[in-house]
C-alpha positions in Angstrom: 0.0 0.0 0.0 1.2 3.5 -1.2 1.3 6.3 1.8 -0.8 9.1 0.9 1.4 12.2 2.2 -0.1 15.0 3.9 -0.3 17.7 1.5 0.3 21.1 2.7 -2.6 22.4 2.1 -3.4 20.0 4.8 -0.9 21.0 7.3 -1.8 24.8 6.8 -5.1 24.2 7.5 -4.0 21.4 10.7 -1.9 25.1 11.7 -4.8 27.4 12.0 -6.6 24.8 13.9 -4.3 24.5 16.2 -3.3 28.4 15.9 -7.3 29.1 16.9 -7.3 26.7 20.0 -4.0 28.5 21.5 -5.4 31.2 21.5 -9.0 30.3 23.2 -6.6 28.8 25.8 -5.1 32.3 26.1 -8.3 33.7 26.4 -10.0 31.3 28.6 -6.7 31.4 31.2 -7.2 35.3 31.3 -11.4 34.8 31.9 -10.6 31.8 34.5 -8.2 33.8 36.5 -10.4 36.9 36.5 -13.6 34.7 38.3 -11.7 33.1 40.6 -10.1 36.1 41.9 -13.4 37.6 42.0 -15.3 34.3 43.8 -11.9 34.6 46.3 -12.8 38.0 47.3 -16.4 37.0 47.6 -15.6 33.7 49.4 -17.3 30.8 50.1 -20.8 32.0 49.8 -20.6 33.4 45.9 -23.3 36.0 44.7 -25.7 34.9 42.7 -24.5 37.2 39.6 -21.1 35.6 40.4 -22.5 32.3 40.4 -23.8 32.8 36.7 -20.6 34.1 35.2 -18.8 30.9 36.3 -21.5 28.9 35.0 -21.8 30.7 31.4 -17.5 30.6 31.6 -17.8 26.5 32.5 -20.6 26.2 29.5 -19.0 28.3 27.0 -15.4 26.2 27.8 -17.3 22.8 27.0 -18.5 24.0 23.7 -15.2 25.8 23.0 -13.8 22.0 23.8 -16.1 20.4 22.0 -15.2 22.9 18.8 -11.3 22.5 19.4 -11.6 18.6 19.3 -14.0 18.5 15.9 -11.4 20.5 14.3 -9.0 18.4 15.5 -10.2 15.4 14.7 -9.8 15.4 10.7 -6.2 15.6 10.7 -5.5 13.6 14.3 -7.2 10.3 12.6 -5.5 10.8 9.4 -2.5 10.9 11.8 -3.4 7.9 13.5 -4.0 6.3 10.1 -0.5 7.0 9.1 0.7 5.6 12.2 -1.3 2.4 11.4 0.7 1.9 8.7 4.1 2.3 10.2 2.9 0.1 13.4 1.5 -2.8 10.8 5.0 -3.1 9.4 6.4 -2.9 12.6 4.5 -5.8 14.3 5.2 -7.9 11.0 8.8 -7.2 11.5 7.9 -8.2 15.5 6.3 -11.2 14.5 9.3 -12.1 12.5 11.6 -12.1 15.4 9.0 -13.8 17.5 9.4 -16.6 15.0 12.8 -16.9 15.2 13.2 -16.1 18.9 10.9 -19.0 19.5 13.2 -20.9 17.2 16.2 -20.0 19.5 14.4 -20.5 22.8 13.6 -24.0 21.7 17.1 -25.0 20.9 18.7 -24.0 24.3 15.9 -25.4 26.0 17.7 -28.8 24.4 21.0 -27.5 25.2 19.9 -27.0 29.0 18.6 -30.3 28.6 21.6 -32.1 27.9 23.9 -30.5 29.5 21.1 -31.1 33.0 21.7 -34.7 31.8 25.4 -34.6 31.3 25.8 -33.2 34.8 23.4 -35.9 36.1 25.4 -38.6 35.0 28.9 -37.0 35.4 27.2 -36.6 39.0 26.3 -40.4 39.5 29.8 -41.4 38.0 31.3 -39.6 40.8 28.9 -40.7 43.4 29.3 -44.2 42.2 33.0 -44.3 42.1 32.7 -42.8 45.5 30.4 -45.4 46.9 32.6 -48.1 45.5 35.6 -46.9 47.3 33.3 -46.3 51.0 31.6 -49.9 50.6 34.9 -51.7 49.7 36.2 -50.1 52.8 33.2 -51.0 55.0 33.6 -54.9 53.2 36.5 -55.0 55.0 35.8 -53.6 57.8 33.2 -56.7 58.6 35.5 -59.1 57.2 37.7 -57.8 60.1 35.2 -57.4 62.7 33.8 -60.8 61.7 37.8 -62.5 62.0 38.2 -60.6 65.2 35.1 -62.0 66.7 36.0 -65.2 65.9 39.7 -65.3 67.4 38.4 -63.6 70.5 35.7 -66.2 70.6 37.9 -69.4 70.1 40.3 -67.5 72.6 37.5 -67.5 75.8 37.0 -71.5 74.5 40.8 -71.7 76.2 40.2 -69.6 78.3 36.9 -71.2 79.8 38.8 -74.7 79.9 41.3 -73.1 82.1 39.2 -71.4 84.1 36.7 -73.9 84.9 39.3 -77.3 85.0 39.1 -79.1 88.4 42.1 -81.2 90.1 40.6 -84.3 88.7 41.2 -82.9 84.6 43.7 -80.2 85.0 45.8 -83.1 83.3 43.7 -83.0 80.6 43.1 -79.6 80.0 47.1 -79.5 80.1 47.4 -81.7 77.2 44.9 -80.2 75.0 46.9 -76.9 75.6 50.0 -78.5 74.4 48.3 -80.2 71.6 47.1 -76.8 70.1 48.6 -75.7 66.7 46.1 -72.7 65.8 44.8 -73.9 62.4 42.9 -71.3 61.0 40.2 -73.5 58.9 39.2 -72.5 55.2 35.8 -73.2 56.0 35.9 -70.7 58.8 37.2 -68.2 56.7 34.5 -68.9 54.1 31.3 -68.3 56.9 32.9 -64.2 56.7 30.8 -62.6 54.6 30.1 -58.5 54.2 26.9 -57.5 53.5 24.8 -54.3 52.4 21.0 -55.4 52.6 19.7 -52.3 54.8 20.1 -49.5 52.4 19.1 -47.1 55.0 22.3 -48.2 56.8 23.9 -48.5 53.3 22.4 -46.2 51.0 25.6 -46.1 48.6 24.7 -49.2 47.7 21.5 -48.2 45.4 23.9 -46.3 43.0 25.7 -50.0 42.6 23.1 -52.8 43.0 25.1 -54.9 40.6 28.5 -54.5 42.1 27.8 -55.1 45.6 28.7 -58.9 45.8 31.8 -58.4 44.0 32.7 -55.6 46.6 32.3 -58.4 49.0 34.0 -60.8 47.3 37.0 -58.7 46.7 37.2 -58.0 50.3 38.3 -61.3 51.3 40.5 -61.5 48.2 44.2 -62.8 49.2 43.7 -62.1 52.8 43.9 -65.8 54.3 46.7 -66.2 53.3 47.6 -63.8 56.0 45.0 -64.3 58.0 45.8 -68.0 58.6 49.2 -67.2 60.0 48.2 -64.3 62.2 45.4 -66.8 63.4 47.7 -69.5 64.2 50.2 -67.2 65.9 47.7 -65.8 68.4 45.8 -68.7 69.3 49.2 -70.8 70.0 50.8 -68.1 72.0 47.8 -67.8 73.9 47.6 -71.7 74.6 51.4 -71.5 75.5 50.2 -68.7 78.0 47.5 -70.0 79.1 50.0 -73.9 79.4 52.5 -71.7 81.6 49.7 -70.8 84.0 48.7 -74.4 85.0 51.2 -75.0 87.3 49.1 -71.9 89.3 46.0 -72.9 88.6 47.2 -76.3 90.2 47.7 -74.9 93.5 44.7 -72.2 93.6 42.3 -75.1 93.0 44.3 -77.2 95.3 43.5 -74.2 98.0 39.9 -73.6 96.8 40.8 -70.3 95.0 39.3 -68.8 91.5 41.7 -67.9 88.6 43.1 -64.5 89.4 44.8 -65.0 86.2 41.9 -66.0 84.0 39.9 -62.8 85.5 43.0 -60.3 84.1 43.0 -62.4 80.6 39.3 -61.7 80.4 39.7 -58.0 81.0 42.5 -57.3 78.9 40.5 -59.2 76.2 37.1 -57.3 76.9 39.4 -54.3 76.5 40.7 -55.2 72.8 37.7 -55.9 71.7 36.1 -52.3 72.6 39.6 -50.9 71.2 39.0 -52.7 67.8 35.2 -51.4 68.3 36.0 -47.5 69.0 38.3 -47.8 65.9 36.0 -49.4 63.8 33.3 -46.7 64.4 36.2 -43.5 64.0 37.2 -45.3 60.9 33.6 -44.9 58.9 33.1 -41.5 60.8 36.5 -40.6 58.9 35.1 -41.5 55.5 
């Protein structure tokens, strides 16, 4: 569509419109300022001829109003139909960009996306590769709980067979200390076993279901073999200890006494084992 101009004809005429209502707003101002110094000096109460002027002033400023804006009016909508034009092209060049903006939004919408995911699973890599180091640690950790228990149970076993012998199988008891060698038994070693079941207590563990039993399995991995001999040491030093002590025994039981000896054994073993137990719990407050 071709823009019709405004001819100057047009803006000549716009200029005496405009030049005509400048000047009844000059006038008016002058007339407005005249009445209202003259209702101040009457005050509140205005007299009735008062009264009229301002009422013919306020009905002859309506119609002067009324007369600006009809003269106006020709040439303010040919304005706003020239604007019309200008704002249609602009909102098809707006609609454009909305288009294309829409276009971009979309696209880093998918970026955000991806890279949300990306950081998701470079977050569960990390979690995981931290969960496999804790729970490896905490395999052990029952494997060696589990080993302890069981050498501090097989040591009260000699112990109670000290402790409780009478004159008439002190011998015995003697010769079973002697006899002991301390073999740590594969099959024992194969009842240890670490487990994760209660995921509140292990909640690592959801991030590697499938790995968990070869945690546990690696835990154990080429520790009999030094297990065995620790085992072996232990228990026989003990029997030796407990093999040097019988010649006591022999003469409390002869005088009616209980094993002082067997009561400070007990102790110092009760105190290992909450030793191992306080280190135990600083070790997985540590990890």
């Amino acid at each position: 569509m071709e823009l019709q101009i405004i001819t100057q004809e047009e803006v000549q005429s716009a200029s005496q419109v405009l030049a005509t209502t400048k000047s009844w707003v000059a006038s008016y101002v002058k007339k407005e300022a005249a009445l209202i110094a003259i209702a101040d000096k009457e005050g509140v109460k205005l007299s009735p001829g008062t009264d009229g002027k301002i009422n013919d002033f306020l009905v002859s400023l309506k119609k002067a109003t009324k007369k600006a804006n009809e003269d106006r009016a020709p040439f303010t909508r040919r304005l706003d139909e020239i604007k019309g034009y200008f704002t249609a092209e602009e909102n098809a060049l707006k609609a454009l960009e909305t288009k294309l903006q829409s276009k971009r939004n979309e696209s880093v919408k998918v970026y955000t996306q991806e890279k949300a995911e990306q950081d998701r699973k470079d977050q569960l890599k990390l979690d995981q590769a931290k969960a496999r180091i804790e729970l490896f640690a905490e395999a052990e950790a029952q494997i060696r709980s589990q080993y302890a228990a069981q050498l501090n149970g097989d040591k009260e076993l000699l112990l109670h067979a000290f402790e409780t012998c009478t004159l008439d199988n002190i011998a015995e008891v003697e010769s079973m200390l002697s006899a002991v060698v301390g073999t740590f038994e594969q099959s024992v070693w194969d009842r240890f076993n670490a487990s994760f079941e209660h995921e509140l207590v292990y909640p690592q563990g959801r991030l590697i279901p499938d790995e968990l039993d070869e945690i546990c399995t690696r835990a154990k991995e080429g520790k009999f073999e030094k297990v065995a001999p620790h085992y072996q040491s232990e228990i026989k030093g003990y029997a030796d200890h407990l093999l040097s002590l019988i010649p006591e025994r022999r003469s409390e039981l002869e005088e009616g006494k209980k094993s002082a000896a067997a009561e400070t054994l007990r102790l110092e073993q009760q105190k290992a084992a909450q030793e191992h137990l306080r280190k135990a719990k600083l070790n997985k407050l540590s990890r």
